[in-house]
C-alpha positions as CSV (number, residue, x, y, z in Angstrom):
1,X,-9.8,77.3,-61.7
2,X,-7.1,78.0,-59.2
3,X,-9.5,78.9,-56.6
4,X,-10.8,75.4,-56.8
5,X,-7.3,73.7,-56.7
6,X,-6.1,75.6,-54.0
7,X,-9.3,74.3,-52.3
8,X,-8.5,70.9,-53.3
9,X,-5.2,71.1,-51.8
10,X,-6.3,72.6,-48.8
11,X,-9.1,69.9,-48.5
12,X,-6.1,67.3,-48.9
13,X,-3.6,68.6,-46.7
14,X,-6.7,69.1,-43.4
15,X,-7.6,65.5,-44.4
16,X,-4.3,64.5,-44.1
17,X,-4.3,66.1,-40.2
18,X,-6.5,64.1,-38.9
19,X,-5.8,60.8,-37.9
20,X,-8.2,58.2,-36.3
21,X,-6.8,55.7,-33.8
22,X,-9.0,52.9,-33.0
23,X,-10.0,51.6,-29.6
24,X,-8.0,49.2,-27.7
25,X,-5.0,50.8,-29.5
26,X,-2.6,53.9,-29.5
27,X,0.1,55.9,-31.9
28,X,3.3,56.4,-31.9
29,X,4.0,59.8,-33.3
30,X,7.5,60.7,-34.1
31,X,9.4,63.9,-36.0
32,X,12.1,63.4,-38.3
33,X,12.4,59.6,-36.2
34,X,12.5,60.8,-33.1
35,X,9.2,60.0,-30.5
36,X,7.5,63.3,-30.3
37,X,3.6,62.2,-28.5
38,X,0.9,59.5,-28.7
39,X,-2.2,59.5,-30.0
40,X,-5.1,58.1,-28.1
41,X,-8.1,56.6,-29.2
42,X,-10.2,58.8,-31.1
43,X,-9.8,61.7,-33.8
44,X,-6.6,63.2,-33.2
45,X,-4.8,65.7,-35.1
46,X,-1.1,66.0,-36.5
47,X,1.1,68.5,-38.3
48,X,1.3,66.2,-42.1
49,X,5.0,65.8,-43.6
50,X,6.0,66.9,-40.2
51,X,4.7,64.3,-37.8
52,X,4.8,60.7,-38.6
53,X,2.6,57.7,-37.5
54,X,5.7,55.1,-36.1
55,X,3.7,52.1,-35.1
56,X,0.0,51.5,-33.6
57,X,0.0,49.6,-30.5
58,X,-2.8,47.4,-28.9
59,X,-2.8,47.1,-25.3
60,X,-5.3,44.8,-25.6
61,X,-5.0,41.1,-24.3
62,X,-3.3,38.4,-26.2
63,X,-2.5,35.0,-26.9
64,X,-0.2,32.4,-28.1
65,X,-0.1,28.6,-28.2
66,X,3.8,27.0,-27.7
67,X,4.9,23.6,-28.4
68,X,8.1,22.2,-27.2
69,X,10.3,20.0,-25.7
70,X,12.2,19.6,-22.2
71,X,14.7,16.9,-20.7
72,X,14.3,15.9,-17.3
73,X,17.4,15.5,-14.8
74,X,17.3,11.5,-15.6
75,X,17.1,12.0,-19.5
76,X,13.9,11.5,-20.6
77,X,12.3,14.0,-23.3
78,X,8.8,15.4,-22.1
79,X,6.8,17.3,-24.7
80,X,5.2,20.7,-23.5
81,X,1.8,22.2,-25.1
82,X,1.2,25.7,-23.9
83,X,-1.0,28.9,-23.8
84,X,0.8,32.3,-23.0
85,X,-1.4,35.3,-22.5
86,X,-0.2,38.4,-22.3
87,X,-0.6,42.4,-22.6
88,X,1.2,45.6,-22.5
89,X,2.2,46.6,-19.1
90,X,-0.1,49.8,-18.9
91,X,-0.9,52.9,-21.4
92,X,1.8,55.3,-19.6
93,X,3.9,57.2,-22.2
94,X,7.0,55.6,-21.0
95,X,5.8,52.1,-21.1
96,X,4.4,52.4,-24.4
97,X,8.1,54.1,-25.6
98,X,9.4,51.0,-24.1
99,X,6.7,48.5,-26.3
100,X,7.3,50.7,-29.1
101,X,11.4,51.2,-29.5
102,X,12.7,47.6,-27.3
103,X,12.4,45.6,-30.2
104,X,12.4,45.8,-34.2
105,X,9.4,44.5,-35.1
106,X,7.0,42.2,-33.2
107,X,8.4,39.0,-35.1
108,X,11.5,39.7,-32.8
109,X,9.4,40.5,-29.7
110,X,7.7,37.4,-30.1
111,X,10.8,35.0,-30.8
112,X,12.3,36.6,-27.9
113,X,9.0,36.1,-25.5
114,X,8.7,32.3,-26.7
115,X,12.2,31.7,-26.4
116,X,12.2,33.2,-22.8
117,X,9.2,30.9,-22.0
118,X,10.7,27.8,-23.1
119,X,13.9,28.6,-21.5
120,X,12.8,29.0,-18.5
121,X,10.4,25.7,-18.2
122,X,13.7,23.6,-19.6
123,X,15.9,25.2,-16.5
124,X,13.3,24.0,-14.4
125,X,12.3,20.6,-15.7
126,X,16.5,20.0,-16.1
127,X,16.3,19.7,-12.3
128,X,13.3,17.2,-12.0
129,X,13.4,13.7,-12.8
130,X,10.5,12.2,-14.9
131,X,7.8,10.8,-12.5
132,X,7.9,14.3,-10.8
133,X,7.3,16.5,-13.7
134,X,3.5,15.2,-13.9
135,X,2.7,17.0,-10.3
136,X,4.8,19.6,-11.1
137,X,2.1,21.5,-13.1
138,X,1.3,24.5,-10.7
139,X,5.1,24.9,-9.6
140,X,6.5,25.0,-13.6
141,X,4.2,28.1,-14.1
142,X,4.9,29.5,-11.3
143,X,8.9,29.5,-11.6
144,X,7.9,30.3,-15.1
145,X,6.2,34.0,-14.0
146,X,8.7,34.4,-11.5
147,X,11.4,34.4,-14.1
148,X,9.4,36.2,-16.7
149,X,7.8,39.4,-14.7
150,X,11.0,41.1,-14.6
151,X,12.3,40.9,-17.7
152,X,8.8,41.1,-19.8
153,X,8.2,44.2,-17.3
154,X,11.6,46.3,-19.0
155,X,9.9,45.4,-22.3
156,X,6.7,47.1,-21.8
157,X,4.7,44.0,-20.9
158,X,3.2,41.7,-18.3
159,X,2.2,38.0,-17.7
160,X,-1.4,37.5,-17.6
161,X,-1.4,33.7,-17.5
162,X,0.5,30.8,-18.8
163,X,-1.4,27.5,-19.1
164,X,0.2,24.0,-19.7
165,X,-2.4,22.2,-21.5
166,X,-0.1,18.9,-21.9
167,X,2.5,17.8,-20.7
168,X,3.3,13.9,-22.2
169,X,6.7,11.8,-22.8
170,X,7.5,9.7,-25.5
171,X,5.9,6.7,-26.3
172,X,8.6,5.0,-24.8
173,X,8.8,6.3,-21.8
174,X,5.1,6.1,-21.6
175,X,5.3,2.4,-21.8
176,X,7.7,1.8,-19.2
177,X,6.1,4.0,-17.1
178,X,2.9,2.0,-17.5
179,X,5.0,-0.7,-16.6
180,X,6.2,0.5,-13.7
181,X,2.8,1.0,-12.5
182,X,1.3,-2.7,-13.3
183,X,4.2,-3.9,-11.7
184,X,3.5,-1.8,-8.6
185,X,0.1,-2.8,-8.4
186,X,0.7,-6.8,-9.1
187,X,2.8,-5.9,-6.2
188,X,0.5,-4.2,-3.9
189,X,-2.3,-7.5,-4.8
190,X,0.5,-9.9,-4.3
191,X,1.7,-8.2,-0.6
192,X,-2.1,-7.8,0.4
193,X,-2.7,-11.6,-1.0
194,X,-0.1,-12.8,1.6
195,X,-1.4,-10.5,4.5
196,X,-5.0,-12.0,4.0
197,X,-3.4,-15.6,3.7
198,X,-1.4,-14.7,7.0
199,X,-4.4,-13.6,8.9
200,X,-6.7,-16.3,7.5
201,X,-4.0,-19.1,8.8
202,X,-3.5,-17.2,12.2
203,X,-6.9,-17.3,12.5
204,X,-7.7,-20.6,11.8
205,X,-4.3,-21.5,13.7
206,X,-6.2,-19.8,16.8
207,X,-9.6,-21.3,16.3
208,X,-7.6,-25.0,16.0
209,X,-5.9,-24.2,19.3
210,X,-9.0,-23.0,21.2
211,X,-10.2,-26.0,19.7
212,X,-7.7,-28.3,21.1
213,X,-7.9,-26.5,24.3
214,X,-11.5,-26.9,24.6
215,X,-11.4,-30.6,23.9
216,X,-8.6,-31.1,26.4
217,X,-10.4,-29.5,29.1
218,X,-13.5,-31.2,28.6
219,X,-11.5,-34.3,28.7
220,X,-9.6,-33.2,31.9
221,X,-13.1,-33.1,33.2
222,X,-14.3,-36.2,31.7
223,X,-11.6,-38.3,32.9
224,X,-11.9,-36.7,35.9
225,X,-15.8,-37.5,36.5
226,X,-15.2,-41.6,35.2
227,X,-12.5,-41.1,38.5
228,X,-15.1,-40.4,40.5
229,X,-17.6,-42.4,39.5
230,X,-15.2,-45.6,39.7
231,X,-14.0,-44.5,42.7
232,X,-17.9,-43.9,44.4
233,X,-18.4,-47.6,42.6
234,X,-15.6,-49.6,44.3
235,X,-16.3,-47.9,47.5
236,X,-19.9,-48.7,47.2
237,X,-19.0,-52.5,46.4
238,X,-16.9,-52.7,49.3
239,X,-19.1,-51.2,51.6
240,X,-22.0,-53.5,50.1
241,X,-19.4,-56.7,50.4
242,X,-18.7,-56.3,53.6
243,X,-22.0,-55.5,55.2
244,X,-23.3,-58.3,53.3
245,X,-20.2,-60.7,55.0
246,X,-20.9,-59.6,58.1
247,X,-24.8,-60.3,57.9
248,X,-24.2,-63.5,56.1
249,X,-21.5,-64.4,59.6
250,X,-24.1,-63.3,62.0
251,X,-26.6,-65.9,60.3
252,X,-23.6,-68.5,60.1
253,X,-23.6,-68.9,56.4
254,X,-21.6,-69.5,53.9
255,X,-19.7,-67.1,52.3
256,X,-19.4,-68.3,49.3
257,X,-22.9,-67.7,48.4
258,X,-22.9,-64.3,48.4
259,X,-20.1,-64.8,46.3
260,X,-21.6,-66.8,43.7
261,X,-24.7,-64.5,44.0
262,X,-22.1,-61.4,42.7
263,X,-20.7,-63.7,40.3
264,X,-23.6,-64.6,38.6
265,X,-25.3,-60.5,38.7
266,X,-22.0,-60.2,37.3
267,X,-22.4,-62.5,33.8
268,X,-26.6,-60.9,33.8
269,X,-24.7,-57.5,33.3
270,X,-22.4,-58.5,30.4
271,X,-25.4,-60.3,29.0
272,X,-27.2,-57.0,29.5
273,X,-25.0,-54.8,28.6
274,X,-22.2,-56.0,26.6
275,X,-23.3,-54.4,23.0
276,X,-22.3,-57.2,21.1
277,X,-18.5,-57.7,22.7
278,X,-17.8,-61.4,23.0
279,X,-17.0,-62.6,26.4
280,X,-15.8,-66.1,27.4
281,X,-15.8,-67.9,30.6
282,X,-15.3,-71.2,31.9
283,X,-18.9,-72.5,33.0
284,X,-18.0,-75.8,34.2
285,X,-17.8,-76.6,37.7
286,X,-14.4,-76.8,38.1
287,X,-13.8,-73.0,36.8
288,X,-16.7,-72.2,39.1
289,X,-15.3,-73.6,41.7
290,X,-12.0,-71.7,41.0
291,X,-13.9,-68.3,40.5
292,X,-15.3,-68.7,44.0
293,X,-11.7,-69.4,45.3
294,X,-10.3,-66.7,44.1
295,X,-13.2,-64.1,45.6
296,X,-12.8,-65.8,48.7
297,X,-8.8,-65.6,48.7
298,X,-9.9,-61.7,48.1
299,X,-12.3,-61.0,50.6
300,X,-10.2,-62.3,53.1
301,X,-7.0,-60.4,52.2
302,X,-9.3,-57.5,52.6
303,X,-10.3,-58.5,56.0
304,X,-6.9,-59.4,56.9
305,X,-6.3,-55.5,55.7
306,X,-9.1,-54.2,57.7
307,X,-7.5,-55.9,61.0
308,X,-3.7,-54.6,60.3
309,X,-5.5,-51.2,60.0
């Protein structure tokens, strides 16, 4: 009966040597409180009542979300949402000492880590105002892992990655923001209103003045042709009078005919040609008579002309 017990207890106490440590994980082995060794993953063996198991530590990755708030330089509140990943440093004995004995408990590790992490985003937001923070993204993690490596790295641990899912003001700030940017654009659409109004009225200002130019010229011309053609008319009457004098002297007639002959192609080509214009003149003989008189008194003064010449 002893035999057996004394097997029992010797069962117990090899049982009790041999500790499994699981992967992705180590253990702290300490004597009497004070860190003797680690255990790797495996079965590992210990001296029981002598060496205790302090803490098992993964190395493995992990994660925690974070929500909370900042205030920008001009006072407005912006709500953070974040992802923090982390793990410890490496599996040297030192390192783990450091993961193992820095902090009481991992509650206290982890208050310290989020408290570090928010800390370190409101120092950084406290120097932005509120329509930079949105395009700010990239740098606020950055500045977040450049404060962070240092200090995480005397703890045991490093950075793997912090993502800032959302970043969003409050509801208030949202509005006027929107604001902000209707009002911007009704501005933009009201300044390239007037530029399209500006270049549609120069345009047509040009078009009106080429217009006018046009017209002008072609009048210039115009006016300029009727010159000539009146001018090439009287000289072609005049030439036509006074060849027609001189014949009508050389057969010793009257000049009055010819006279009355222009007079009377004269009233055919009002007939002709008048359009419906109303024209009087004195038929009777008397203003015939006074017609001829007055194209005679004419002709002569232009002989009289042609001789002072």
């Amino acid at each position: 009966m002893v035999v057996y017990i004394v097997l029992g207890v010797v069962v117990l106490v090899l049982l009790m040597c041999l500790v499994t440590v699981q992967q992705g994980t180590v253990a702290i082995i300490t004597v009497f409180g004070k860190f003797q060794r680690i255990l790797r993953p495996g079965l590992n063996f210990r001296i029981p009542f002598v060496e205790s198991i302090y803490r098992r530590i993964s190395y493995q990755n992990r994660s925690i979300e974070l929500k909370f708030q900042a205030i920008t330089q001009d006072q407005a509140n912006v709500n953070f949402s974040a992802m923090l990943l982390y793990a410890v440093l490496n599996q040297e004995s030192e390192t783990l000492q450091n993961v193992a004995f820095k902090f009481m408990d991992e509650r206290n590790f982890m208050q310290a880590l989020i408290r570090s992490v928010e800390g370190a985003v409101r120092a950084f937001v406290a120097t932005k105002k509120q329509s930079e923070i949105l395009q700010l993204r990239t740098e606020i993690i950055l500045h977040v892992k450049e404060q962070l490596d240092k200090q995480l790295e005397d703890w045991g641990y490093h950075l793997l990655d912090l993502q800032m899912n959302d970043i969003a003001f409050d509801d208030i700030i949202v509005r006027s923001m929107a604001q902000v940017v209707a009002s911007n654009n009704l501005k933009a659409a009201a300044e390239n209103e007037g530029q399209a109004l500006l270049i549609t009225k120069t345009k047509a200002a040009e078009a009106e003045g080429n217009a006018i130019k046009i017209s002008a010229e072609a009048e210039r011309q115009a006016a300029q042709l009727r010159g000539q053609g009146v001018a090439l008319f009287r000289e072609e009457v005049a030439r036509g009078m006074a060849l027609a004098a001189k014949e009508m002297q050389t057969a010793n007639l009257d000049a009055s005919f010819i006279l009355f002959s222009m007079w009377t192609d004269a009233i055919k080509h009002f007939a002709e040609n008048g359009k419906g214009n109303t024209i009087f003149l004195d038929g009777s003989n008397n203003g015939m008579q006074n017609t001829l008189h007055q194209l005679m008194s004419i002709v002569q003064n232009s002989h009289i002309v042609k001789e002072d010449k």
